[in-house]
N, C-alpha and C positions, 0 to 999 in steps of 0.2 A: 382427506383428513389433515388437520394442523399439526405438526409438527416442531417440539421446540428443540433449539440449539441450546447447548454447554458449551461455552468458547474452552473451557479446559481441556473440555473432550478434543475437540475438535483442533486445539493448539497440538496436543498430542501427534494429531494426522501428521503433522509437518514436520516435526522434531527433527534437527538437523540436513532438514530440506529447505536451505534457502532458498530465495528466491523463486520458490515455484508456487505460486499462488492458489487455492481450492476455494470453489465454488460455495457460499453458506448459505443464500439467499439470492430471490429474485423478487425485485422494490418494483412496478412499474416497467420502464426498458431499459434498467438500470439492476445488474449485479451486486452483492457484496459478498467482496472475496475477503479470505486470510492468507496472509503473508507471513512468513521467517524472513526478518532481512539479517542479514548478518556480513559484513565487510564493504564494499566498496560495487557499488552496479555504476552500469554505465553511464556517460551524459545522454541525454536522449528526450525525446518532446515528442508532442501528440497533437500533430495539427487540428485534428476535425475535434475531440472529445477535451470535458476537464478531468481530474482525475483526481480524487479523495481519498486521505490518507488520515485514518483515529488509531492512536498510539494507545495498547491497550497493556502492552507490557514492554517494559525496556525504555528504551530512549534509542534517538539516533539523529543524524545530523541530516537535512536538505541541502542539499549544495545549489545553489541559484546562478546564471550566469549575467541574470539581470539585475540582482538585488545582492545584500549581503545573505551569507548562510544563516539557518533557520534549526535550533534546537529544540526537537520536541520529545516531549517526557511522557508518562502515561496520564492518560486521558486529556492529552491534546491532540488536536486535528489542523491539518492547513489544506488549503484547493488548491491545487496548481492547476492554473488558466490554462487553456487550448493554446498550443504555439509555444510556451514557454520552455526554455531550458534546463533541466534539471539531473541530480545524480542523488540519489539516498544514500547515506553511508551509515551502518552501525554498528560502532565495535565490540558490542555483546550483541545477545543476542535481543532482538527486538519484537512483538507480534504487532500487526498493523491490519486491522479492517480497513480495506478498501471499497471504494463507492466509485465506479464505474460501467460505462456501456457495454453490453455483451461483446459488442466488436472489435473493442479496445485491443491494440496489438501489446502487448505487455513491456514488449524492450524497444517499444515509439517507432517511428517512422524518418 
């Protein structure tokens, strides 16, 4: 049976759990998680996978090692490529749908 999501519901789940991402959906061989980002995650990259990020509440900053830094606000999204450098940082608190592979290691490789 089909099933629909409430992202409010569902933002609830995580409340004051950054960084620890929950399952919402399964696209093909591809996840979409939700996220609390809140402060400063590590630098870190993802050889084999790209890895998608839609700002659905908040704002928060990409840090790039290859580019200049990337401010995204809600309802914007950026891909960071396979291999690239990267750190999210956000000083509220932010929810972020992500679009990634089941096997994604979450704090990269």
């Amino acid at each position: 049976m089909l099933e629909k999501k409430q992202l409010q519901k569902e933002m609830k789940k995580i409340e004051g759990k950054p960084w620890h991402p929950i399952e919402l959906a399964k696209v093909n061989e591809a996840f979409v998680r939700m996220a609390l980002l809140k402060g400063e995650y590590q630098w870190h990259k993802h050889t084999n996978e790209d890895e998608m990020f839609l700002v659905i509440k908040g704002e928060f900053i990409m840090h790039l090692k290859e580019q200049e830094d990337i401010t995204l606000k809600e309802g914007e999204m950026i891909t960071i490529p396979r291999g690239m450098e990267h750190k999210p940082n956000a000083k509220e608190e932010a929810y972020v749908l992500l679009f990634e592979r089941q096997d994604i290691i979450t704090k990269g490789d």
